[in-house]
PDB file of the backbone (N, CA, C, O) and the ligand in Angstrom, with CONECT records:
HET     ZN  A 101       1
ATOM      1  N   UNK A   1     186.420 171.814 201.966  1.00  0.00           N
ATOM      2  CA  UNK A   1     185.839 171.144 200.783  1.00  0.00           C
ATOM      3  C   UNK A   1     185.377 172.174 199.766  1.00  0.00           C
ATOM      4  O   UNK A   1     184.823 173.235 200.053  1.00  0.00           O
ATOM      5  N   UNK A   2     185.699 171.697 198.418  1.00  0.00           N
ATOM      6  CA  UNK A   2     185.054 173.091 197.650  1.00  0.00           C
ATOM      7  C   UNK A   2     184.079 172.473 196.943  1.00  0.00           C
ATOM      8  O   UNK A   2     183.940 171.433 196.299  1.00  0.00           O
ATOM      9  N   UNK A   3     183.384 173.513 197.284  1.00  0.00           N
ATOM     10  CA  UNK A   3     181.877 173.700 196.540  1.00  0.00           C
ATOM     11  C   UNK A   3     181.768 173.550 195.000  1.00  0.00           C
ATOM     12  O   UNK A   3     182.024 174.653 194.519  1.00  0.00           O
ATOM     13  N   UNK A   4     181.516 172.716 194.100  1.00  0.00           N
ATOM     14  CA  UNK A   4     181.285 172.681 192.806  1.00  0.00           C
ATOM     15  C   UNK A   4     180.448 173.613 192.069  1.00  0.00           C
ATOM     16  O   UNK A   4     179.429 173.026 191.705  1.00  0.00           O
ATOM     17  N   UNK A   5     180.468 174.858 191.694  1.00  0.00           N
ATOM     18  CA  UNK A   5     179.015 175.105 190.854  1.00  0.00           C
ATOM     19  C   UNK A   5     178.653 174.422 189.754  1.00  0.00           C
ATOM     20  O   UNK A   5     179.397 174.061 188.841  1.00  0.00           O
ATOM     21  N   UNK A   6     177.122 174.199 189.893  1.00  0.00           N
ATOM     22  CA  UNK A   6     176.846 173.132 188.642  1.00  0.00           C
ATOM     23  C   UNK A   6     177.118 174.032 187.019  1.00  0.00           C
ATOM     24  O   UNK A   6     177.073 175.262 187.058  1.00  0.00           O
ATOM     25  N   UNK A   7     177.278 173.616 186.220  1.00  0.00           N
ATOM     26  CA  UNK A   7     177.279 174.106 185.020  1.00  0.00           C
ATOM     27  C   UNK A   7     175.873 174.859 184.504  1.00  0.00           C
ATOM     28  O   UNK A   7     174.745 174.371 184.433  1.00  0.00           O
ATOM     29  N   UNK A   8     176.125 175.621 184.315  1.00  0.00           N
ATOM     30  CA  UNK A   8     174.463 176.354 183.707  1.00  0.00           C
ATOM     31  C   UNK A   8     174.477 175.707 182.099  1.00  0.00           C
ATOM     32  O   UNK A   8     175.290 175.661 181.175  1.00  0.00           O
ATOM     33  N   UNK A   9     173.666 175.437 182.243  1.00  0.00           N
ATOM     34  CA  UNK A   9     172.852 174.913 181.005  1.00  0.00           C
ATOM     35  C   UNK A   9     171.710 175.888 180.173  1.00  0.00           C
ATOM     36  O   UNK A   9     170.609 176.190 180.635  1.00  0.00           O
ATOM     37  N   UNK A  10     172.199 176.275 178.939  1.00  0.00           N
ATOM     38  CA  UNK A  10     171.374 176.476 178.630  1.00  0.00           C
ATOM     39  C   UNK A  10     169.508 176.143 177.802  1.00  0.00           C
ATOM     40  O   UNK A  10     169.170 175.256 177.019  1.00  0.00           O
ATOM     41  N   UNK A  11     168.985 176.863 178.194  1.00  0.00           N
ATOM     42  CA  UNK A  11     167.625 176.180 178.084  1.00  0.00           C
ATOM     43  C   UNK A  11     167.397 176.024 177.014  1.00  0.00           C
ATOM     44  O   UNK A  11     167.691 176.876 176.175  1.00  0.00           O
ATOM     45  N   UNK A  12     166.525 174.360 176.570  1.00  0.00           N
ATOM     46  CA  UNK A  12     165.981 173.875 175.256  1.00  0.00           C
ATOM     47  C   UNK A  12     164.946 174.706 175.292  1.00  0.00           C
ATOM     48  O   UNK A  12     164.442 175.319 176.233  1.00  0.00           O
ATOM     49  N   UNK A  13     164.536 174.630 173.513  1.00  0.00           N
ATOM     50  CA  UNK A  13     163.553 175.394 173.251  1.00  0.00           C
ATOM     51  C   UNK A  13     162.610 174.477 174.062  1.00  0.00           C
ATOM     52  O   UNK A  13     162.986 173.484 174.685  1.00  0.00           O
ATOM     53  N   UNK A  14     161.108 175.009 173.965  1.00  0.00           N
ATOM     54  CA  UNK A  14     159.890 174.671 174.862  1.00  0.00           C
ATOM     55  C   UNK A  14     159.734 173.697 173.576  1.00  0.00           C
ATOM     56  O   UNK A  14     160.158 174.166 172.520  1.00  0.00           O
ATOM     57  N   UNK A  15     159.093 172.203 173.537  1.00  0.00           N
ATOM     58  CA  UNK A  15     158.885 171.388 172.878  1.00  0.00           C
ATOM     59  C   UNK A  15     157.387 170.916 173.604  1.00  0.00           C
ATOM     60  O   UNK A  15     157.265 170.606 174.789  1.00  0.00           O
ATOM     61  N   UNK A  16     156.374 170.944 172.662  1.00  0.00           N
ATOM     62  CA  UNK A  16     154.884 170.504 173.281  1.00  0.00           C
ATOM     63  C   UNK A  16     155.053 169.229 173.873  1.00  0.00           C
ATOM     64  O   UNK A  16     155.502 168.329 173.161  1.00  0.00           O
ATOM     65  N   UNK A  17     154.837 169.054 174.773  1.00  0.00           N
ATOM     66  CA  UNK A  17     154.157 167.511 175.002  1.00  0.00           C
ATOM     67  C   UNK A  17     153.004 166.667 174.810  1.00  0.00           C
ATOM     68  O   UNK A  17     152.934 165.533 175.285  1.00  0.00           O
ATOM     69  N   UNK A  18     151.747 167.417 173.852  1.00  0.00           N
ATOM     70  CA  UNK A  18     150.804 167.292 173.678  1.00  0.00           C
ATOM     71  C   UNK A  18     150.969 165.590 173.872  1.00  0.00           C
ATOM     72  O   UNK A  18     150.563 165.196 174.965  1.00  0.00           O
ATOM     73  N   UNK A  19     151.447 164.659 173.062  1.00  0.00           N
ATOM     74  CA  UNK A  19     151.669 163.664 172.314  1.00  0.00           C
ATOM     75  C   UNK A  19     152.753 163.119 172.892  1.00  0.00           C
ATOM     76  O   UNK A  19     153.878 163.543 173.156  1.00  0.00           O
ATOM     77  N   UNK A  20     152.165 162.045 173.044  1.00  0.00           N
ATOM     78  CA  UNK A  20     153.795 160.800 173.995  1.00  0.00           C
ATOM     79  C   UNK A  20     154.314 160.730 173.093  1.00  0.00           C
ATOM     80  O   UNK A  20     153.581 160.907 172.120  1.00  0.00           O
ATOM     81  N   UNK A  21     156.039 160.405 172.708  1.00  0.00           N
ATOM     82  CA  UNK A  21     156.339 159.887 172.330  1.00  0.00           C
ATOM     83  C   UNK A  21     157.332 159.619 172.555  1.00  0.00           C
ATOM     84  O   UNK A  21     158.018 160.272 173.342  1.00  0.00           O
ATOM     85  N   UNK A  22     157.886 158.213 171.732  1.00  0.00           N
ATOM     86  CA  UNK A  22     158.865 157.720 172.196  1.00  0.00           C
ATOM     87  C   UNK A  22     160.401 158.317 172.177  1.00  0.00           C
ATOM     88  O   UNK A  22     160.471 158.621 170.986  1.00  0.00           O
ATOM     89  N   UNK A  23     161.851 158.727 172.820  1.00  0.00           N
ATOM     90  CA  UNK A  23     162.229 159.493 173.281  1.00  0.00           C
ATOM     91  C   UNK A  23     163.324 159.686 172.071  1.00  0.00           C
ATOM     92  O   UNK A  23     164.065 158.714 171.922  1.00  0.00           O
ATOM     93  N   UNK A  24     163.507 160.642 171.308  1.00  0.00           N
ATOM     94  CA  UNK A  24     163.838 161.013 170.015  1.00  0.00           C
ATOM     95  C   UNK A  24     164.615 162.091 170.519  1.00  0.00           C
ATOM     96  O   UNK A  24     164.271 162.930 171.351  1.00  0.00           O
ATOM     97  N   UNK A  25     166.302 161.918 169.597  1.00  0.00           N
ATOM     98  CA  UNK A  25     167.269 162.458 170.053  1.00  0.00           C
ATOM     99  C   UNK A  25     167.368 164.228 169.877  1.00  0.00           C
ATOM    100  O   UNK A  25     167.616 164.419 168.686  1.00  0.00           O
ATOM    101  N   UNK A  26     167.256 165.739 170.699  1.00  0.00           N
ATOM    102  CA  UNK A  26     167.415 166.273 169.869  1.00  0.00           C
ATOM    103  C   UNK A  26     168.755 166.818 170.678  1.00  0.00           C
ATOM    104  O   UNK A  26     169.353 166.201 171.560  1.00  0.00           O
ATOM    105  N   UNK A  27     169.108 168.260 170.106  1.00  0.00           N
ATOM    106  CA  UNK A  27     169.722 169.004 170.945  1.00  0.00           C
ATOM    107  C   UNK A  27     170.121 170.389 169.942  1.00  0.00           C
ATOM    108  O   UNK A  27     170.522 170.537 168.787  1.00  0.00           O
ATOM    109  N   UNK A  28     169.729 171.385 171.208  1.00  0.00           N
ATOM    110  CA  UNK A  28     169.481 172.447 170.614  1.00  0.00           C
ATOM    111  C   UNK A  28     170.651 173.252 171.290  1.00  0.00           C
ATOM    112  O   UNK A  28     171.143 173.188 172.416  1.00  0.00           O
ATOM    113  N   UNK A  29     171.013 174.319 169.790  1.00  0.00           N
ATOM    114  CA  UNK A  29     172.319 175.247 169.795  1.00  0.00           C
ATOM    115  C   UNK A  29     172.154 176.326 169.670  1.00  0.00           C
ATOM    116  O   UNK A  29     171.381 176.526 168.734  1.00  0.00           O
ATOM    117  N   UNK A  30     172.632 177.603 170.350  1.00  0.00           N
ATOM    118  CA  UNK A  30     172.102 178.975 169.982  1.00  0.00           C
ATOM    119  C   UNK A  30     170.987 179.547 170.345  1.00  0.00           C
ATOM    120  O   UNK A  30     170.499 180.593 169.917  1.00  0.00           O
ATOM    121  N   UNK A  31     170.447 178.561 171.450  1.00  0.00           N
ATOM    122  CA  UNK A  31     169.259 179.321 171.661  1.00  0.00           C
ATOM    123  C   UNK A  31     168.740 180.815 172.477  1.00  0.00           C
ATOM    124  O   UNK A  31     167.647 181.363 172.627  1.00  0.00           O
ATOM    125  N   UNK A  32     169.806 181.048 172.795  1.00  0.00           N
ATOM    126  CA  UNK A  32     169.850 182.991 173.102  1.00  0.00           C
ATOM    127  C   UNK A  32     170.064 183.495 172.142  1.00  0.00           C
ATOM    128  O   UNK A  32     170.032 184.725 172.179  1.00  0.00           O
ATOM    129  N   UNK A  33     170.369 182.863 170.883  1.00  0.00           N
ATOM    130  CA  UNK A  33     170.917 183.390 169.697  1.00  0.00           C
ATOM    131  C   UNK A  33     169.359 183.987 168.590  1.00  0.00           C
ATOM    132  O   UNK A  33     168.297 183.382 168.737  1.00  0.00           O
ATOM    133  N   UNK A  34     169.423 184.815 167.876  1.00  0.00           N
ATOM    134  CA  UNK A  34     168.389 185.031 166.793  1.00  0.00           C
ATOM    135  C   UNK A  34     168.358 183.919 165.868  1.00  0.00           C
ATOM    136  O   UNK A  34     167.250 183.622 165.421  1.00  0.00           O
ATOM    137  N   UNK A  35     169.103 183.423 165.593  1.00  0.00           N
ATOM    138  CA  UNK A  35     168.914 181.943 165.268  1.00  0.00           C
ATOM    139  C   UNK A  35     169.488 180.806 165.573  1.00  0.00           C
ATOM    140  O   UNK A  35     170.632 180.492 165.244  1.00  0.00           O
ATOM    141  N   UNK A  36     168.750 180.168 166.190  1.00  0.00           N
ATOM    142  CA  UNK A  36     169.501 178.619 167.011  1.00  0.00           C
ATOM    143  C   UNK A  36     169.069 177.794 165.506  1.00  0.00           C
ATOM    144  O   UNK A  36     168.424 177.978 164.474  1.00  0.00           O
ATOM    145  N   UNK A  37     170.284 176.329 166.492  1.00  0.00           N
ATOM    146  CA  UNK A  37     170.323 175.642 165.370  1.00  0.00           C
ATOM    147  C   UNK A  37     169.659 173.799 166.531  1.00  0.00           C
ATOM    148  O   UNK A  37     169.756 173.396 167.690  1.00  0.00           O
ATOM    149  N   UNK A  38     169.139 173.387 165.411  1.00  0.00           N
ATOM    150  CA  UNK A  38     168.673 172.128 166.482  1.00  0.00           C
ATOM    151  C   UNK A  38     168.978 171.119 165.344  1.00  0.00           C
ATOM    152  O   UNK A  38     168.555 171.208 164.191  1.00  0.00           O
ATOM    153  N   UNK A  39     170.119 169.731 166.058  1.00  0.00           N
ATOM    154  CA  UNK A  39     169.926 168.935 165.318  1.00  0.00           C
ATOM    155  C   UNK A  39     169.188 167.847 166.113  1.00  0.00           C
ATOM    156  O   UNK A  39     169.159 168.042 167.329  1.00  0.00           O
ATOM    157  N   UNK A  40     168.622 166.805 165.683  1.00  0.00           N
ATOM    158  CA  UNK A  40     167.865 165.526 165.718  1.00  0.00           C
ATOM    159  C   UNK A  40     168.043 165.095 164.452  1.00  0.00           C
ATOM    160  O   UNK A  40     168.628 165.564 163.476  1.00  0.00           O
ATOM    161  N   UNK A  41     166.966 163.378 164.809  1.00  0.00           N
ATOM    162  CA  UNK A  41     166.603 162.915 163.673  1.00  0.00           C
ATOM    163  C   UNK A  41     165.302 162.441 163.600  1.00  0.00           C
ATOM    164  O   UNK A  41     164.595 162.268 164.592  1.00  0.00           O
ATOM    165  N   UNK A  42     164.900 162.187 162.238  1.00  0.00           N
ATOM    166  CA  UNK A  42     163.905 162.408 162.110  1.00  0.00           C
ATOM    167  C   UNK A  42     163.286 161.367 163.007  1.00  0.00           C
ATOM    168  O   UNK A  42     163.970 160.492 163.536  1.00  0.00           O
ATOM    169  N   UNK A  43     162.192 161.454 163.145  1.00  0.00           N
ATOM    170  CA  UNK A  43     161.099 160.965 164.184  1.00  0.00           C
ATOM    171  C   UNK A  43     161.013 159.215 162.863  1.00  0.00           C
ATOM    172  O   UNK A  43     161.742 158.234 163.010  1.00  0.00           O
ATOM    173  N   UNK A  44     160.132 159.340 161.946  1.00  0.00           N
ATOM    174  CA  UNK A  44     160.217 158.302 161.236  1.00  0.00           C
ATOM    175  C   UNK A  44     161.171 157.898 160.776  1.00  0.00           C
ATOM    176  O   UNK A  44     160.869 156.831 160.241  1.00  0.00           O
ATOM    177  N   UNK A  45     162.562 158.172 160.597  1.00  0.00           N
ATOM    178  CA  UNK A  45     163.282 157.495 159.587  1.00  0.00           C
ATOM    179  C   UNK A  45     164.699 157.521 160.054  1.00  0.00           C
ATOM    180  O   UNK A  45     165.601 156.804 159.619  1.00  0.00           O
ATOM    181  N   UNK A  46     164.820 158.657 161.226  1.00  0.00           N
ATOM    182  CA  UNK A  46     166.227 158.649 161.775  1.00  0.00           C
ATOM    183  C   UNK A  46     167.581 159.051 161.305  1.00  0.00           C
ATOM    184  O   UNK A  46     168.762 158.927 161.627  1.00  0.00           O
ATOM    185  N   UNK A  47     166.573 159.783 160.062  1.00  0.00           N
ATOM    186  CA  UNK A  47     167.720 160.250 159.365  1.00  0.00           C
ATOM    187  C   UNK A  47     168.072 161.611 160.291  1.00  0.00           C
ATOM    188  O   UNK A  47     167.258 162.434 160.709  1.00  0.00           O
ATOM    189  N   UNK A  48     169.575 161.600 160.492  1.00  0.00           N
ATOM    190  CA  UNK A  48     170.264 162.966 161.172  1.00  0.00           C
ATOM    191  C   UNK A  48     170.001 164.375 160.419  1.00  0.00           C
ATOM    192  O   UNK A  48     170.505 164.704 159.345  1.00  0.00           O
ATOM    193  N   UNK A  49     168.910 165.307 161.380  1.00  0.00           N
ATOM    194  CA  UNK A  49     168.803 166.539 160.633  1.00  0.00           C
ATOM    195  C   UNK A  49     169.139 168.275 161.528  1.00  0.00           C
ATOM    196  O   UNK A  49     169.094 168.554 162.726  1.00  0.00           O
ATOM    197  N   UNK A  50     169.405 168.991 160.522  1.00  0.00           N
ATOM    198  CA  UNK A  50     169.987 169.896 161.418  1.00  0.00           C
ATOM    199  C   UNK A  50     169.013 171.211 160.777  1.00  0.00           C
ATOM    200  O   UNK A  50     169.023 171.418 159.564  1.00  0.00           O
ATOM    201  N   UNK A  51     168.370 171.874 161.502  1.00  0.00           N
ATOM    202  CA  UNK A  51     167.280 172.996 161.217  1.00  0.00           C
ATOM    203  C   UNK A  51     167.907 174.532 161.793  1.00  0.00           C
ATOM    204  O   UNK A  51     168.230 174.736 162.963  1.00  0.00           O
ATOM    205  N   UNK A  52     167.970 175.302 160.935  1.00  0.00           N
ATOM    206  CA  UNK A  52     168.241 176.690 161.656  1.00  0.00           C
ATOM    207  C   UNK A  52     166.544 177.465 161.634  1.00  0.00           C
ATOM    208  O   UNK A  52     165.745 177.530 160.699  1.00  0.00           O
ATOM    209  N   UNK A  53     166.444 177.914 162.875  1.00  0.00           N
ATOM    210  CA  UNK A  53     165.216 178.205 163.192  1.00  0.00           C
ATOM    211  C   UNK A  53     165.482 179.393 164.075  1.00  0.00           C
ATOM    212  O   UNK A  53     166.342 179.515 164.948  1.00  0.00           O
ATOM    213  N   UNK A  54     164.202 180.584 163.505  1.00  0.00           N
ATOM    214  CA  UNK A  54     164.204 182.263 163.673  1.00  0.00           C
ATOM    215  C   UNK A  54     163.424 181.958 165.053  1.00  0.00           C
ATOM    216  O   UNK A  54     162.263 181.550 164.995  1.00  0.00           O
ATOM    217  N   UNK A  55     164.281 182.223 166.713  1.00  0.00           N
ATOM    218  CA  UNK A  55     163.555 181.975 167.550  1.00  0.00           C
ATOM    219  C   UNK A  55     162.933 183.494 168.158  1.00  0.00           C
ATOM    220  O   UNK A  55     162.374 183.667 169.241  1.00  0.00           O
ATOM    221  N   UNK A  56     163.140 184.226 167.394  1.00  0.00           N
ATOM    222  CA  UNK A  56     162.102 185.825 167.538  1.00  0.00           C
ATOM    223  C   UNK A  56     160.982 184.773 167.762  1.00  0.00           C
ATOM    224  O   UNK A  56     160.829 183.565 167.582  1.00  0.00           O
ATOM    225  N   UNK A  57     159.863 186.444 168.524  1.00  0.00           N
ATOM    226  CA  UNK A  57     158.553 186.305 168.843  1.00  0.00           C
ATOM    227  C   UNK A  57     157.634 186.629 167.574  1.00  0.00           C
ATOM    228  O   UNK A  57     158.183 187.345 166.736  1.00  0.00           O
ATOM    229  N   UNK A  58     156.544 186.289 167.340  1.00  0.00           N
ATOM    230  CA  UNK A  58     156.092 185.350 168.910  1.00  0.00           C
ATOM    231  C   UNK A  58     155.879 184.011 167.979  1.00  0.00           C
ATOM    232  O   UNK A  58     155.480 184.077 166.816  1.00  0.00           O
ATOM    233  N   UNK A  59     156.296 182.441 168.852  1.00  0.00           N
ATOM    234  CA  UNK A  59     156.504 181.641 168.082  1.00  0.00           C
ATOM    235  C   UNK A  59     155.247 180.557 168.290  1.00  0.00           C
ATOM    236  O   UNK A  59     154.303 180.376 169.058  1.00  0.00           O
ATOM    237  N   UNK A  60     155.758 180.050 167.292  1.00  0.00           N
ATOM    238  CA  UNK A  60     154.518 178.447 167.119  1.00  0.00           C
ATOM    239  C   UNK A  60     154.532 177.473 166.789  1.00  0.00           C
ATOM    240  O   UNK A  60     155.536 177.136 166.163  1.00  0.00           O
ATOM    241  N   UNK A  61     153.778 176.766 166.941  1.00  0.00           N
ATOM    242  CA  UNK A  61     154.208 175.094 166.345  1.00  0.00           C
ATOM    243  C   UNK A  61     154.102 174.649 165.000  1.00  0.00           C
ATOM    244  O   UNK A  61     153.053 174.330 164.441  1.00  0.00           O
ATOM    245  N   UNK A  62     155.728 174.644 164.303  1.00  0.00           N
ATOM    246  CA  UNK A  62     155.663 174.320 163.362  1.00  0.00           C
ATOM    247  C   UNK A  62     156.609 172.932 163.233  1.00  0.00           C
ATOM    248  O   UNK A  62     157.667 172.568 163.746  1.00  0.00           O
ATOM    249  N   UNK A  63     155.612 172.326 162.224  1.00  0.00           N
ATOM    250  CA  UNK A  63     156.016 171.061 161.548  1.00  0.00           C
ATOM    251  C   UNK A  63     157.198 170.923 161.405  1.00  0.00           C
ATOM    252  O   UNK A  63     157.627 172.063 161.225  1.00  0.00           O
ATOM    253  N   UNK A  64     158.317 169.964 161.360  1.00  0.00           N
ATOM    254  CA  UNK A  64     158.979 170.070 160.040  1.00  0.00           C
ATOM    255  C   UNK A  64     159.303 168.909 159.446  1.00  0.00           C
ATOM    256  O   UNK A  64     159.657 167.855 159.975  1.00  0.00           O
ATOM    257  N   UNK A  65     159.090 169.291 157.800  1.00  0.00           N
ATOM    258  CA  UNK A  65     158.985 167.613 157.051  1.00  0.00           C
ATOM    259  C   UNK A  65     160.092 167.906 156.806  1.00  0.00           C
ATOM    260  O   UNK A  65     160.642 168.998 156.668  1.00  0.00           O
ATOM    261  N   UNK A  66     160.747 165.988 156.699  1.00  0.00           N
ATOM    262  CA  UNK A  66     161.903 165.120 157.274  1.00  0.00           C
ATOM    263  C   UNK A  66     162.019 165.381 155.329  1.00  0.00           C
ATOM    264  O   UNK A  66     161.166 165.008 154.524  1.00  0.00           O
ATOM    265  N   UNK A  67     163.221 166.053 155.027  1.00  0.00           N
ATOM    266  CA  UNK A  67     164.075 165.828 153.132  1.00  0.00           C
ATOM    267  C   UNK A  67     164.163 164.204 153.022  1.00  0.00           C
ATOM    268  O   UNK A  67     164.095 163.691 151.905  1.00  0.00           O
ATOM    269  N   UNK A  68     164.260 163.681 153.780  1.00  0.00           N
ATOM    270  CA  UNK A  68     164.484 162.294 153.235  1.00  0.00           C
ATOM    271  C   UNK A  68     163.360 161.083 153.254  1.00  0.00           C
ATOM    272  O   UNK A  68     163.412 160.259 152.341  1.00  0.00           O
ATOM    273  N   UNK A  69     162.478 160.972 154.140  1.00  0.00           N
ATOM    274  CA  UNK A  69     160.866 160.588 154.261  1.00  0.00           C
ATOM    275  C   UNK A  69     160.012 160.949 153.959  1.00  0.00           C
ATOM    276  O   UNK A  69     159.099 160.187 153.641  1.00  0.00           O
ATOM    277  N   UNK A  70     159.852 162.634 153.894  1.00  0.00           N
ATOM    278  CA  UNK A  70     158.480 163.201 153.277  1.00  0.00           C
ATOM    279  C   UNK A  70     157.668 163.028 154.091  1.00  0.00           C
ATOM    280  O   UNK A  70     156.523 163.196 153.670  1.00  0.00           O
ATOM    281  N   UNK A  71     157.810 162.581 155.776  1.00  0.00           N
ATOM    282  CA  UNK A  71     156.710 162.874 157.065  1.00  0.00           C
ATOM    283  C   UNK A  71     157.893 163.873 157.829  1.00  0.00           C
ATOM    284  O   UNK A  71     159.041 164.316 157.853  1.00  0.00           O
ATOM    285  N   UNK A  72     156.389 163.795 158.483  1.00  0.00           N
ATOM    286  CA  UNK A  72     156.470 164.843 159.830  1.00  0.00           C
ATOM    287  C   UNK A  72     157.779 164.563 160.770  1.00  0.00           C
ATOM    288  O   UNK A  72     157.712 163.661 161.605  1.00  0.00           O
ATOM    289  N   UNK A  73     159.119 165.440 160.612  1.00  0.00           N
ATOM    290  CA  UNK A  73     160.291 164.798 160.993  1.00  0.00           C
ATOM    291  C   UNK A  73     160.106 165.139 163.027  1.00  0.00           C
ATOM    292  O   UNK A  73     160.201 164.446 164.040  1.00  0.00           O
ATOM    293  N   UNK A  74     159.882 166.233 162.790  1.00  0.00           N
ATOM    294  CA  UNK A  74     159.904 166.969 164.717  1.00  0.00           C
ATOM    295  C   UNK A  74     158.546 167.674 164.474  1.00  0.00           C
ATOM    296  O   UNK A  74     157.973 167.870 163.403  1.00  0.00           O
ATOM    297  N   UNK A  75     158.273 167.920 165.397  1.00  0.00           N
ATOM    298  CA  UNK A  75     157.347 169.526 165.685  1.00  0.00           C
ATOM    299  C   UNK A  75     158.553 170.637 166.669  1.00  0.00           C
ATOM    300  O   UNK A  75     159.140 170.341 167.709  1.00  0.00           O
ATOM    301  N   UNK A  76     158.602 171.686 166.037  1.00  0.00           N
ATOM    302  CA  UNK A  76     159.007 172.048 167.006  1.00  0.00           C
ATOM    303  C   UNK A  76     158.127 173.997 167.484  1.00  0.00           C
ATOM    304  O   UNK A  76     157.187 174.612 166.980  1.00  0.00           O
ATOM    305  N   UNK A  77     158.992 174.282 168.536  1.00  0.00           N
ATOM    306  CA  UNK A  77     158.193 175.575 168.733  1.00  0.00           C
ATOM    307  C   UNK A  77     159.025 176.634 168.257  1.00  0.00           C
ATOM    308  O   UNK A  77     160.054 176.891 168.882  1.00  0.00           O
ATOM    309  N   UNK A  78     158.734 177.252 167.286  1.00  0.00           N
ATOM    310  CA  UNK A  78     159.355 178.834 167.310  1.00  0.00           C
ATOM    311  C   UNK A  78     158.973 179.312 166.317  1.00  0.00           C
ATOM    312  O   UNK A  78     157.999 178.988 165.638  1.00  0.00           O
ATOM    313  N   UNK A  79     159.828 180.243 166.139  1.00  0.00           N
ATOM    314  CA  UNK A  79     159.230 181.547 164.972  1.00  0.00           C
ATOM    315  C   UNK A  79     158.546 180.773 163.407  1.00  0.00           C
ATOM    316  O   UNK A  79     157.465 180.638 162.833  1.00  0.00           O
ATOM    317  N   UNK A  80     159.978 180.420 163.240  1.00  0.00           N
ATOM    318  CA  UNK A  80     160.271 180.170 161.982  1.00  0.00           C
ATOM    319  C   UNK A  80     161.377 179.303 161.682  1.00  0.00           C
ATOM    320  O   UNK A  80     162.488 179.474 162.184  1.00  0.00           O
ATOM    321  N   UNK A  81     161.002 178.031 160.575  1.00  0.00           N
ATOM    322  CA  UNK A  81     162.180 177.155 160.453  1.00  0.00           C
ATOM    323  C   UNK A  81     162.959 177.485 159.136  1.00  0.00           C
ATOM    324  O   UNK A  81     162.322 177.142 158.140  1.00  0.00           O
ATOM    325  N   UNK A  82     164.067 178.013 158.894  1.00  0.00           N
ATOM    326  CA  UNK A  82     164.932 178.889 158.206  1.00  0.00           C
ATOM    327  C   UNK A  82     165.145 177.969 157.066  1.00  0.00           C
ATOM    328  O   UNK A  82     164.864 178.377 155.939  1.00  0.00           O
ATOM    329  N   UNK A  83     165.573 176.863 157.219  1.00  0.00           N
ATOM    330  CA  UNK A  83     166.063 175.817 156.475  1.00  0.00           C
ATOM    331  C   UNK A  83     166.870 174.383 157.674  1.00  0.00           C
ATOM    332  O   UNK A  83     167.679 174.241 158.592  1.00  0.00           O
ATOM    333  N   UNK A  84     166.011 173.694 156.886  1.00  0.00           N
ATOM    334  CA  UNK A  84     166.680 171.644 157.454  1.00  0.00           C
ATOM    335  C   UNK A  84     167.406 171.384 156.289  1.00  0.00           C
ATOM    336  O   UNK A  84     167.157 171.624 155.108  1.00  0.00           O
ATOM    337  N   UNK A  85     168.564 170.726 156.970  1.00  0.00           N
ATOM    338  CA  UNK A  85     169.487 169.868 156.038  1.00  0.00           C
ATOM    339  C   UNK A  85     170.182 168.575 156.686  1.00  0.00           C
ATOM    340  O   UNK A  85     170.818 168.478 157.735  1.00  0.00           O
ATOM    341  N   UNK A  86     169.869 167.659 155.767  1.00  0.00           N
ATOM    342  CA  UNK A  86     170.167 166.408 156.216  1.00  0.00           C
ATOM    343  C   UNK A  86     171.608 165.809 156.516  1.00  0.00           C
ATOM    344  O   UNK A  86     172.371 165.595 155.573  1.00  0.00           O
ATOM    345  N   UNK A  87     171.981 165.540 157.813  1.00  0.00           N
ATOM    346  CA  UNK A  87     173.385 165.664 158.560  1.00  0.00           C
ATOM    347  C   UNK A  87     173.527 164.248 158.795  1.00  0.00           C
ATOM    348  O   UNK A  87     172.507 163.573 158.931  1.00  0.00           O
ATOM    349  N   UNK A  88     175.085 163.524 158.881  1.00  0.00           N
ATOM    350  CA  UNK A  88     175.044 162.458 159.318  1.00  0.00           C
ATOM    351  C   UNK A  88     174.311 162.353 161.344  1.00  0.00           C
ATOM    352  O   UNK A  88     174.474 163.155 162.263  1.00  0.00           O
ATOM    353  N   UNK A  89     173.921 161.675 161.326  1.00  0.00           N
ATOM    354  CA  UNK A  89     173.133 161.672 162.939  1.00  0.00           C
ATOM    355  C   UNK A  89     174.578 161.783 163.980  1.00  0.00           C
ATOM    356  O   UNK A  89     175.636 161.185 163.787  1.00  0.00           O
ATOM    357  N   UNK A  90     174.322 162.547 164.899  1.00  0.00           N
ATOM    358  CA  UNK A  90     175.305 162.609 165.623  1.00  0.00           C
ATOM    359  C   UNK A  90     175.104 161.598 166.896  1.00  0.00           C
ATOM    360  O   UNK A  90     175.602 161.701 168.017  1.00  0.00           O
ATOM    361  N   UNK A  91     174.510 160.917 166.552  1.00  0.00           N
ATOM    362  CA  UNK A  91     173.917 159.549 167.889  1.00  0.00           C
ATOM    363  C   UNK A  91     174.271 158.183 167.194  1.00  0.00           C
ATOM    364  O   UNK A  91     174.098 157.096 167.744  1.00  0.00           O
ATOM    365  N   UNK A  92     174.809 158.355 165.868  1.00  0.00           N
ATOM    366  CA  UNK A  92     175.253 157.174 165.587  1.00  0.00           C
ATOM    367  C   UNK A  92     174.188 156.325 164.919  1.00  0.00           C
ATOM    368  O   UNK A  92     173.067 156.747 164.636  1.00  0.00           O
ATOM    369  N   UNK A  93     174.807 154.589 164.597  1.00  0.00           N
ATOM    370  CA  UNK A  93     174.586 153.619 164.750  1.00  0.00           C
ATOM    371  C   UNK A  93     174.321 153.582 162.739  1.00  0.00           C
ATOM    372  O   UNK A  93     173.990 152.537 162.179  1.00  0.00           O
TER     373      UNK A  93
HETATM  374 ZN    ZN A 101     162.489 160.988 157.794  1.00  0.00          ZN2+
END
C-alpha cells in the first residue's frame, strides 16, 4: 500500500481572534514571500479585495478600510498593508 504524503500547506498569516466572528472568506498568497498577497472580502460589504502586505518584522494589527464601504474591511497582522484593490470575489455569488 503506498503511503500518501499529505500536501504541506503553507501557513496563513496569524489572524487575532480577539473577536468572534462570523466566518469570512480569506486566503493568503506568498506568505514566505517579502510580500504576500491576501485576498478576501470585505467583512461589511463583501466586496472581493486583494491587499499586498510587507510581512517583514516586526508586525501588527493593522486595519484595513474596505475602497468600497469606508469600514473596517479585515484586521489583519503584519508589517505593513502596501496597497488593497477591489477584485471581483473569488467565492462568488
Ligand atoms: Zn466593504
Amino acid at each position: 500500500m503506498d503511503q500518501q504524503k499529505p500536501l504541506q500547506k503553507p501557513k496563513p498569516l496569524k489572524l487575532q481572534d480577539q473577536e468572534p466572528k462570523p466566518c469570512q472568506h480569506i486566503r493568503i498568497l506568498d506568505c514566505d514571500k517579502p510580500v504576500s498577497r491576501i485576498f478576501y472580502e470585505c467583512y461589511h460589504c463583501f466586496q472581493g479585495l486583494l491587499s499586498e502586505c510587507d510581512s517583514s518584522q516586526p508586525v501588527r494589527d493593522v486595519e484595513v478600510v474596505c475602497p468600497t464601504c469606508g469600514k473596517s474591511a479585515i484586521r489583519l497582522v503584519t508589517n505593513k498593508v502596501i496597497s488593497t484593490t477591489s477584485i471581483p470575489s473569488p467565492w462568488g455569488d
